[in-house]
C-alpha positions in Angstrom: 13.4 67.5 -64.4 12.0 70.1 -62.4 9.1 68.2 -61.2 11.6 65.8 -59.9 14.5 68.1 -58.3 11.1 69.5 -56.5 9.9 66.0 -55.4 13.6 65.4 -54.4 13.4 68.4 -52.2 9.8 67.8 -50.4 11.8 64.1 -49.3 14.5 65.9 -48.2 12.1 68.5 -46.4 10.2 65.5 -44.5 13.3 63.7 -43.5 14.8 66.7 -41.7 11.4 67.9 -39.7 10.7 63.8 -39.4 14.6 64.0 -37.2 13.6 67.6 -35.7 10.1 66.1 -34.3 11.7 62.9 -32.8 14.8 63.6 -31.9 14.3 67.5 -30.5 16.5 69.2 -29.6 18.4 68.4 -32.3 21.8 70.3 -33.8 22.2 70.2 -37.9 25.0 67.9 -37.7 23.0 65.1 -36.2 21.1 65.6 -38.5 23.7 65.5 -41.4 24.9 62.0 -39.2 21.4 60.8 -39.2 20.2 61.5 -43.0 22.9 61.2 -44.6 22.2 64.6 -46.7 25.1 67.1 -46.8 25.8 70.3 -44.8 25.4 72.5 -47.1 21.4 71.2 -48.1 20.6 70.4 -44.5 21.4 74.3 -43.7 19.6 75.3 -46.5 16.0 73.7 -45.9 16.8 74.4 -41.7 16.7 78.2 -42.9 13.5 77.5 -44.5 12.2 75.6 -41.7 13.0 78.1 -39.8 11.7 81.0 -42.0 8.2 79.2 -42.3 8.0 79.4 -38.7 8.2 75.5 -38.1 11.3 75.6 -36.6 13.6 77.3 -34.3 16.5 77.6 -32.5 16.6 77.1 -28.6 19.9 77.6 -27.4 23.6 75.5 -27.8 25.0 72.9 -27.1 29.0 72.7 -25.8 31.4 70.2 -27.8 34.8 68.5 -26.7 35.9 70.0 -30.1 34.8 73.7 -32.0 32.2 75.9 -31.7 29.1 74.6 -29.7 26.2 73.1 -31.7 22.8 74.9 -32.1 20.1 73.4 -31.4 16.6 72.8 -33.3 13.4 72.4 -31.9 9.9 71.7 -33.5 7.5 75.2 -32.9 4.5 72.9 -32.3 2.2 75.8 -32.4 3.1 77.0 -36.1 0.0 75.0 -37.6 -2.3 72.7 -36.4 -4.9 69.3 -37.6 -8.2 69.0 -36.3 -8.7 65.2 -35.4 -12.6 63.8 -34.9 -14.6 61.2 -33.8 -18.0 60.5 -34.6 -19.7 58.0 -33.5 -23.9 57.2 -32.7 -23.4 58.5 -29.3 -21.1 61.4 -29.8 -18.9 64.2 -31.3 -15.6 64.3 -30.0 -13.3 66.7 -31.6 -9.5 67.9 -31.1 -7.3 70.4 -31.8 -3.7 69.5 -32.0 -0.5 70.7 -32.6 2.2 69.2 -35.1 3.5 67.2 -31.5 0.1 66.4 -31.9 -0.8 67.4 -28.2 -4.1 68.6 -27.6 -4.6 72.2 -27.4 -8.7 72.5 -27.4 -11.4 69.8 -27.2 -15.1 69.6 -27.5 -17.6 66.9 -27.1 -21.1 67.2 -28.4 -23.1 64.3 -27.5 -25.4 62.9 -30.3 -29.1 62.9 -28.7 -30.9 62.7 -31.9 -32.6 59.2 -33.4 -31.8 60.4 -37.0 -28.6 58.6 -37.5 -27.9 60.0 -41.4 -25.1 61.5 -42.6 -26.4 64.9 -43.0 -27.4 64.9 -39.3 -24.1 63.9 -37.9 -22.0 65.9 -40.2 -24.1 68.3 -39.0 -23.2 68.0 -35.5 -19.9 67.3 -36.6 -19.5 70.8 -38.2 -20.2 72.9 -35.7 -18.2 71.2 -33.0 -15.2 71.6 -35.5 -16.2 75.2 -35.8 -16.4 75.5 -31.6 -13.0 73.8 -31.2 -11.1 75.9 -33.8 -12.8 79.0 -33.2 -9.9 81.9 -32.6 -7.6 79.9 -34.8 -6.4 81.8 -38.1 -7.8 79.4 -40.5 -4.5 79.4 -42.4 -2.8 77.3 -40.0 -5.4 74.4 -40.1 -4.1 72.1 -42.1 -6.4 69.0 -42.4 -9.2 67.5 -40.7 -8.7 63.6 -39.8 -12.1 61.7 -39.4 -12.9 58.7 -37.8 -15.8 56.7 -37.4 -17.2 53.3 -36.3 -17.0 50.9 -39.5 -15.0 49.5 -42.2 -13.6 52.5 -44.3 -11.2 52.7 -47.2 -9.2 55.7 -46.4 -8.1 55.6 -50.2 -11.4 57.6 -51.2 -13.3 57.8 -47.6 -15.8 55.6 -48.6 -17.6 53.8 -45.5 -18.4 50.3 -46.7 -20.3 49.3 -43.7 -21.4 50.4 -39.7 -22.6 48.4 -37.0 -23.3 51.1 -34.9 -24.2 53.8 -37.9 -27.1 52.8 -40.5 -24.6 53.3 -43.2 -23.6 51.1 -46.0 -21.3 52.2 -49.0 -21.2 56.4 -47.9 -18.8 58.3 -49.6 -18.1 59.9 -46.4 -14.8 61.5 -47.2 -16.4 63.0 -50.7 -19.5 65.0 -48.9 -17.7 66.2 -45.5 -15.2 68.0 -47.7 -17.8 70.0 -49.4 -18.4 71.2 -45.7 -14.6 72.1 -44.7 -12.0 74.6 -46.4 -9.3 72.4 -46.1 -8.3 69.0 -46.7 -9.6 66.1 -45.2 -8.9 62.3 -44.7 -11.6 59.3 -43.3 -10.5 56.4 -41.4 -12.3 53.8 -38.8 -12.3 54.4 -35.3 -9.9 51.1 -34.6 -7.7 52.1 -36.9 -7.3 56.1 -36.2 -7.1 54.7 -32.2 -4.6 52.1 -32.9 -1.8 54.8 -34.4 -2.5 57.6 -32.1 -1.3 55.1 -29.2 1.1 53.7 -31.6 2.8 57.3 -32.3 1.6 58.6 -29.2 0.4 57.0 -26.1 1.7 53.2 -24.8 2.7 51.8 -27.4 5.2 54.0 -28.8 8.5 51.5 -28.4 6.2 48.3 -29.5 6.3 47.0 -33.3 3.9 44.0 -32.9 0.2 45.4 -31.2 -3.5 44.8 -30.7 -5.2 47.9 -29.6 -8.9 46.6 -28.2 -11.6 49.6 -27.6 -14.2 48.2 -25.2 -17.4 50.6 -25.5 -21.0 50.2 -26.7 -19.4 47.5 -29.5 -15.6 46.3 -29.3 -12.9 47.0 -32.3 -9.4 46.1 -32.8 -6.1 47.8 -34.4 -3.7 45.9 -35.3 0.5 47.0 -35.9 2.9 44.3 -37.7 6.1 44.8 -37.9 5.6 48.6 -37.6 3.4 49.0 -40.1 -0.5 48.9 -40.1 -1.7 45.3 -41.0 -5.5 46.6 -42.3 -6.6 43.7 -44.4 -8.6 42.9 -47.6 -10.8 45.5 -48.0 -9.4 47.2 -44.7 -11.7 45.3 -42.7 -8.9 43.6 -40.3 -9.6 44.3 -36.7 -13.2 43.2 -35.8 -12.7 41.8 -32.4 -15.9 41.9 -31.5 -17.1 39.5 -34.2 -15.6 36.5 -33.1 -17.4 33.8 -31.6 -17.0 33.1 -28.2 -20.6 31.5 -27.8 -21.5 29.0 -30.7 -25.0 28.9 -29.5 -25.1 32.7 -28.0 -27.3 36.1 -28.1 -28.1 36.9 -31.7 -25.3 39.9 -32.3 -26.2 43.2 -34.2 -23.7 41.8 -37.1 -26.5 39.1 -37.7 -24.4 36.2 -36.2 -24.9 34.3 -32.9 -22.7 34.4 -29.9 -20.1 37.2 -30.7 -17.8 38.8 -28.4 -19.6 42.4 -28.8 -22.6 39.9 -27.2 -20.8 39.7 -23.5 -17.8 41.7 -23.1 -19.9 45.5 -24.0 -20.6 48.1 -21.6 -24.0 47.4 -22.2 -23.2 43.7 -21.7 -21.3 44.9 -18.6 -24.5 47.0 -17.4 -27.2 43.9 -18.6 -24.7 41.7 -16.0 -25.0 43.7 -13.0 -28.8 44.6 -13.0 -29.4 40.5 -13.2 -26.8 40.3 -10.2 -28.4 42.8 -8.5 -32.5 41.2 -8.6 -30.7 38.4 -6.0 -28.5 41.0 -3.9 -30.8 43.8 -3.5 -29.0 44.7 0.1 -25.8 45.7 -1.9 -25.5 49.4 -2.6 -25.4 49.4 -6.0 -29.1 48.0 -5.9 -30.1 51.2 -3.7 -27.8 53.7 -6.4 -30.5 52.2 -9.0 -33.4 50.7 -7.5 -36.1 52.9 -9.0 -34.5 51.5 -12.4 -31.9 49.5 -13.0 -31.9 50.7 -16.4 -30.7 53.7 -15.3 -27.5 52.3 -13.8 -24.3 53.6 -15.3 -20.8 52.9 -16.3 -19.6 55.6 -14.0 -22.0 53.6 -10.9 -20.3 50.1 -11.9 -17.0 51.5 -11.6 -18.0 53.6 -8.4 -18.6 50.9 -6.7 -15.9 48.3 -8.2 -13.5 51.2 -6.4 -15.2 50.5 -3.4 -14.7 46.7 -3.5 -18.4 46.1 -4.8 -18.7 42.1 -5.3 -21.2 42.4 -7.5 -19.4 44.8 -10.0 -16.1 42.9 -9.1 -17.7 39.8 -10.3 -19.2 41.4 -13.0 -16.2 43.0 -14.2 -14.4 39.8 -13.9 -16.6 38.0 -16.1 -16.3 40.4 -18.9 -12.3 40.8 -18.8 -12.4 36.4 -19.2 -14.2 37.0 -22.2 -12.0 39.7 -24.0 -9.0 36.9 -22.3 -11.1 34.5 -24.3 -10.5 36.3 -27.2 -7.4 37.9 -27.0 -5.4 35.0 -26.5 -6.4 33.7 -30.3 -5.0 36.9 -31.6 -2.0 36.7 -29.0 -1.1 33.0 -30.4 -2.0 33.3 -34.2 -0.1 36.9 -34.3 2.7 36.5 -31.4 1.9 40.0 -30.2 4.3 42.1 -27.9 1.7 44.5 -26.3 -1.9 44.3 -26.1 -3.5 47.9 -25.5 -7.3 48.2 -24.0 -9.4 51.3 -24.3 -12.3 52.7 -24.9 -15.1 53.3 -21.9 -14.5 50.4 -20.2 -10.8 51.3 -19.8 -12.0 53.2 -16.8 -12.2 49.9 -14.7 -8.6 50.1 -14.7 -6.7 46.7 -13.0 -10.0 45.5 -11.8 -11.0 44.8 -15.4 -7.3 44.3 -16.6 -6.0 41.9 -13.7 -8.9 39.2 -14.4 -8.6 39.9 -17.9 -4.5 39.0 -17.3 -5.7 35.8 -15.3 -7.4 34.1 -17.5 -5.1 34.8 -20.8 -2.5 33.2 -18.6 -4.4 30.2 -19.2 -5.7 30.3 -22.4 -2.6 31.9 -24.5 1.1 29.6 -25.4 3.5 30.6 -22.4 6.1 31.2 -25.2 4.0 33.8 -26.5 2.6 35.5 -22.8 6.2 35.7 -22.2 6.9 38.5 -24.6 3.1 40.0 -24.4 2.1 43.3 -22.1 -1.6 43.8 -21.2 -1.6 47.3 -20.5 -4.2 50.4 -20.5 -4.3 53.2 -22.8 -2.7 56.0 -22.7 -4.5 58.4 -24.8 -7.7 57.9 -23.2 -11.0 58.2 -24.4 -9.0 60.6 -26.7 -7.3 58.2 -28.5 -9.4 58.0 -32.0 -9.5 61.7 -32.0 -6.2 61.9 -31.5 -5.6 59.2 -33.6 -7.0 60.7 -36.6 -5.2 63.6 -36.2 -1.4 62.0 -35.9 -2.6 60.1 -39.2 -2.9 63.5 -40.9 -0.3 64.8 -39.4 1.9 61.7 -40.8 1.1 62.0 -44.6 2.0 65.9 -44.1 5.1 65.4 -42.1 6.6 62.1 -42.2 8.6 60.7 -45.7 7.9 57.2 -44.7 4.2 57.3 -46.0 2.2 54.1 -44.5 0.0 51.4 -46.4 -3.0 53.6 -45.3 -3.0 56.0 -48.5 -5.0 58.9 -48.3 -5.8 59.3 -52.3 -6.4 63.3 -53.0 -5.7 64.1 -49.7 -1.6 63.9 -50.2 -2.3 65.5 -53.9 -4.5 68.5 -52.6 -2.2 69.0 -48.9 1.5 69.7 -47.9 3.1 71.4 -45.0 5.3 72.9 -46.9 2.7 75.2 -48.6 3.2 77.0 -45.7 7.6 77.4 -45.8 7.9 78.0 -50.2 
């Protein structure tokens, strides 16, 4: 009985900070109205809110009738998650805050040709101990990591990696022997998808496709509210479906996949066999020594400039993520599509052909209802991402389909209040 009066209480604990975080500033009889829990136990776990440090009081509100309400208010800075992304190019880790806002970030780029997991979680070890140095360890309270792949957050097992040499790591099981406290391991679409779910644009959305658009192309995909993450959590690979029957040979060992012509690499191949037949245009002269040394940065330089040679380029690749898109758009009836990643940067010159041609290709019932926007969250987003995952299974009592096996068992936020 005890067990469960204590289980009873942690739901109770959840729904109130869940109210607290979304609805601040909020006064305890909202959230009596909005819980349904009585005064007298709402006031009770308040004071130990409060107590803990997590919450506090921030001034009143007036009232037609009584004494005015006080109001609550999250104190984002009581504890913090540590949200990462590593990838074959680089380290990016955050610090956030229980809004999950940033508050330090560092990016280590990954220069080395040893790809193994010793070596990244190498480099992904001390970036987390640049990024949280200063910070009293006992207000860490997980680490969320993310990487490029199809991972079972259940036990953190990576079951396969395009972009990393890795099949079947038990990646959650040896980074935690590194790290003091808990940890959780989810793929890079996935961690990227919530964070702008929770987070960034599509936070009044219930039906989404986030796209990342980098050196390979993943999608994240929200039904109904909830994370729709497939047999074997493998839902989301955009960038494996054919758009070219008889195209390139793909890293995935199929012919003709998206990840073949929509890439910044694909993006970058385009331009330099552009350029061999413009060489007057100035992008030829930014790169002329090499055309191999031409960057994402130059391509959108120039686009900004009205370039017609990276406007055409551009062009090309947002018809083929259209191409794409509109599948998912008519077999899924989507409400917002989200693009991010690296190639985000193009901003409307990549999204406004990108528009163009799914206006052709996708139902008009369903474009009706569908918004092609950019990310919000940036290059940030997986980072972020992985945080706000932690940061749910701590916080929220609506725990999603993404279970997070001895994470929840060894972690709780309200270690810190009892």
């Amino acid at each position: 009985m005890l067990q469960r009066l204590d289980l009873t209480k942690e739901l109770n604990r959840r729904l109130i900070l869940e109210q607290i975080r979304r609805r601040e500033p909020i006064s305890r009889s909202e959230i009596v109205d909005a819980t349904g829990l009585s005064k007298a136990a709402v006031s009770s776990i308040v004071a130990e809110l409060m107590e803990s440090g997590l919450v506090e009081e921030i001034g009143s509100q007036s009232t037609a009738i009584g004494r005015p309400r006080i109001l609550l208010s999250l104190v984002p800075d009581a504890a913090f998650t540590v949200g990462a992304e590593l990838t074959n190019q680089e380290c990016r880790v955050i610090l956030t805050n229980l809004r999950a806002e940033p508050v330090a970030r560092f990016v280590q780029p990954v220069s080395s040709t040893d790809l193994s997991v010793e070596t990244l979680l190498d480099i992904l070890q001390s970036s987390v101990q640049r990024v949280t140095a200063g910070v009293d360890p006992e207000q860490i309270l997980a680490l969320g990591l993310c990487v490029p792949g199809i991972v079972d957050p259940a036990t953190g097992q990576v079951a396969f990696s395009v972009l990393l040499p890795w099949r079947n790591v038990a990646l959650g099981q040896i980074a935690a022997q590194r790290f003091t406290y808990p940890m959780a391991v989810f793929s890079r679409g996935n961690a990227a998808t919530w964070g702008e779910r929770w987070y960034g644009a599509g936070q009044t959305t219930t039906n989404m496709l986030y796209v990342r658009v980098g050196t390979g192309i993943v999608g994240g995909l929200v039904i109904n509210g909830q994370p729709y993450l497939g047999q074997g959590f493998g839902a989301g690979e955009l960038g494996h479906i054919t758009v070219q029957p008889d195209g390139a040979l793909c890293r995935c060992g199929n012919q003709g996949c998206l990840a073949t012509v929509a890439t910044v690499d694909a993006l970058l191949s385009r331009v330099s066999q552009l350029l061999r037949d413009n060489r007057d245009n100035p992008l030829w002269l930014r790169g002329h020594d090499s055309l191999n040394s031409l960057t994402l940065e130059d391509i959108v330089w120039a686009a900004e400039a009205d370039n017609a040679v990276a406007l055409q380029a551009l062009a090309e690749i947002g018809r083929w993520l259209a191409i794409a898109i509109a599948s998912a758009v008519n077999l899924l009836n989507l409400d917002m599509v989200i693009i991010g990643g690296p190639l985000e940067q193009a901003g409307e010159r990549l999204l406004t052909p990108l528009r163009a041609e799914l206006s052709q290709r996708a139902l008009p019932t369903h474009l009706a209802r569908v918004e092609v926007v950019p990310s919000a969250l940036k290059e940030d987003a997986p980072s972020i991402g992985a945080a706000s995952l932690v940061l749910h299974e701590l916080m929220s009592p609506n725990p999603l389909p993404v279970a997070l096996g001895s994470f929840t068992e060894r972690a709780s936020l309200f270690a810190l209040s009892v």
